[in-house]
C-alpha positions in Angstrom: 81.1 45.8 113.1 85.2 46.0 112.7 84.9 45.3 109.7 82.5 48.4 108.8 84.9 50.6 110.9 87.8 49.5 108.8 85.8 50.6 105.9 84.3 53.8 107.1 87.5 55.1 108.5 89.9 55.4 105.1 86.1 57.1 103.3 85.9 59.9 106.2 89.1 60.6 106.3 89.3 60.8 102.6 85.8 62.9 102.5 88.0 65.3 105.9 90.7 65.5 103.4 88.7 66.6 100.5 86.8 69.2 102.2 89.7 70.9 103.7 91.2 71.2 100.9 88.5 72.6 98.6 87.6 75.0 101.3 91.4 76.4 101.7 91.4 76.9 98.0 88.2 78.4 98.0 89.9 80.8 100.7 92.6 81.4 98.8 90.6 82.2 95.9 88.8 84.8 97.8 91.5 86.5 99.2 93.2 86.7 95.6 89.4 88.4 94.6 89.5 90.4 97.8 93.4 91.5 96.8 92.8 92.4 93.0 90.0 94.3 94.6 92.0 96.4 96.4 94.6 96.6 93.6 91.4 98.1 91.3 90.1 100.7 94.2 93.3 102.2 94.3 94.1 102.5 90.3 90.8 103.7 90.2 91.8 106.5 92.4 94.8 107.5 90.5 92.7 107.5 87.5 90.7 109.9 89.4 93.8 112.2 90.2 95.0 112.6 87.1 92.9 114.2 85.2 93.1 117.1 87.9 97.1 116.7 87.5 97.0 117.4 83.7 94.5 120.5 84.0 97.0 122.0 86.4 100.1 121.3 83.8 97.8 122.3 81.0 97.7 125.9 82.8 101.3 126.4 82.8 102.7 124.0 80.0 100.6 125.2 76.7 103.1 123.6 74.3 103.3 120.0 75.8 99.7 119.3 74.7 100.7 116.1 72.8 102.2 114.5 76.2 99.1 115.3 78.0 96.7 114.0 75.3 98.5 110.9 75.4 98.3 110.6 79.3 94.4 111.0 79.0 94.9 108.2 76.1 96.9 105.9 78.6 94.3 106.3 81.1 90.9 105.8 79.1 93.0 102.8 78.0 94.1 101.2 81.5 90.7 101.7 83.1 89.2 100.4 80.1 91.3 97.2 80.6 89.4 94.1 82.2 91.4 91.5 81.0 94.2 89.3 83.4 96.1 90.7 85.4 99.3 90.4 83.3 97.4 92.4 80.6 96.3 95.3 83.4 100.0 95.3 84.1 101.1 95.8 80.8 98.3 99.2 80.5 99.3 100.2 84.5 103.2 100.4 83.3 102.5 102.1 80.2 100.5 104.6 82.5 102.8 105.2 85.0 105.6 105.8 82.4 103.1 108.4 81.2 102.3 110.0 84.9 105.8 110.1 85.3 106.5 112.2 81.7 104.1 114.7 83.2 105.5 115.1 86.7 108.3 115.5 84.8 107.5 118.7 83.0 106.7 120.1 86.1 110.5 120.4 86.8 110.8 122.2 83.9 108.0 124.7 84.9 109.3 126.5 87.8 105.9 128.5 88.6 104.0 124.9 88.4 106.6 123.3 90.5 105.5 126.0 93.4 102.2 125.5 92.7 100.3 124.7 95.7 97.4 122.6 94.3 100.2 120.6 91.7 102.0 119.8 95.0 99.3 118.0 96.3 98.1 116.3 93.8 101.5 114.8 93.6 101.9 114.1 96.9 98.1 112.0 96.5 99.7 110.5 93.4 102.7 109.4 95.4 100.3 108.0 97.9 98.3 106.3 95.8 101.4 105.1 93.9 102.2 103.6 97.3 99.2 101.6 98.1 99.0 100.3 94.7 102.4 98.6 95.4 101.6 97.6 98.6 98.2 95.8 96.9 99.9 94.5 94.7 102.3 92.8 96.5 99.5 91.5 98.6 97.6 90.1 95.4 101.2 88.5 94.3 101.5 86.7 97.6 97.8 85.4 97.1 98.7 84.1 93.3 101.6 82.8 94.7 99.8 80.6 97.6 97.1 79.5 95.0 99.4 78.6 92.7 101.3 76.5 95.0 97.9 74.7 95.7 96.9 74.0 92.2 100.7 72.5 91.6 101.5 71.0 94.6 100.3 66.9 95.6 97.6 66.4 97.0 95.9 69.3 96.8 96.3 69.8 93.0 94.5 66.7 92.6 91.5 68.4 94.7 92.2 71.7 92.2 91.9 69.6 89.1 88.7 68.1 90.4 87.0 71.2 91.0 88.1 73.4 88.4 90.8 75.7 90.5 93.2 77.4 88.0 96.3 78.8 88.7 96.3 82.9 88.5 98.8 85.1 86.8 101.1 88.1 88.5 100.3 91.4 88.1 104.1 92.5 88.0 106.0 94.5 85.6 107.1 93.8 82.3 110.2 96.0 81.9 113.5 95.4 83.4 114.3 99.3 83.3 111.2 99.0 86.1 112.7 96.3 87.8 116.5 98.1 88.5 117.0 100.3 91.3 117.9 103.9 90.0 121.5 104.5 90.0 123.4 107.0 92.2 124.4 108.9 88.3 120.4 108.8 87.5 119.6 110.4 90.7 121.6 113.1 90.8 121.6 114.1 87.1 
């Protein structure tokens, strides 16, 4: 009987180990699903807002038609993306460049800059803007805890067995992003 014990002991807690760890990577896989979910709802909503923001600027700002033909371009082309998340990134920033081109011209457009209903839809684009860096920074902490699990011992051992892969970063690719605006930019 000891002798069975001695055996059965280091196999359970072996077969314990194993099963914790694929079910916390299986968690932590979710959540990173769950998280890019979120990420998607909320680009899907500024998708949603901005054609409404460039039939407002099209109103008052006839001559800028090439800027807002290529903001529609930009967004056909970012909700078209389904690709990694480093790829969405790459579409998101050149989108948000875009957005930020248009809100732009309504500075120069004092009537639009009044107007009631471009007002609030760039107050819902701010918002939006918002929650899609608040997801994101969720989905970043998720990649970040799975990718410590698939590179980390033991538990990378447990990753390799079962096919867990590590996840890329949906961040920005341009350092101009990355810098806080200067007090000169601000003000100028």
């Amino acid at each position: 009987m000891p002798e069975l014990l001695i055996f059965l002991v280091p196999v359970v807690l072996a077969l314990v180990f194993l099963i914790a760890n694929y079910n916390r990577l299986v968690s932590v896989r979710q959540h990173l699903r769950d998280s890019w979910g979120t990420i998607d709802v909320e680009m899907q909503r500024r998708y949603d807002l901005i054609p409404n923001l460039v039939e407002t600027v099209k109103a008052y700002a006839k001559h800028e038609r090439e800027l807002l033909a290529d903001v529609a371009r930009l967004r056909a082309q970012a909700m078209a993306n389904s690709g990694s998340a480093a790829s969405q990134a790459v579409d998101e920033q050149a989108l948000e460049i875009g957005v930020g081109r248009l809100l732009a011209v309504g500075e120069a457009y004092p009537d639009l800059k009044a107007d009631a209903h471009f007002l609030a839809l760039q107050r819902e684009l701010t918002n939006t803007e918002d929650r899609i860096a608040a997801a994101r920074r969720f989905y970043n902490g998720n990649v970040r805890e799975l990718n410590e699990l698939c590179q980390a011992f033991p538990t990378n051992v447990v990753a390799g067995m079962f096919g867990f892969e590590q996840a890329s970063y949906f961040e920005t690719a341009s350092e101009r992003e990355r810098m806080a605006p200067s007090v000169e930019q601000i003000s100028s």
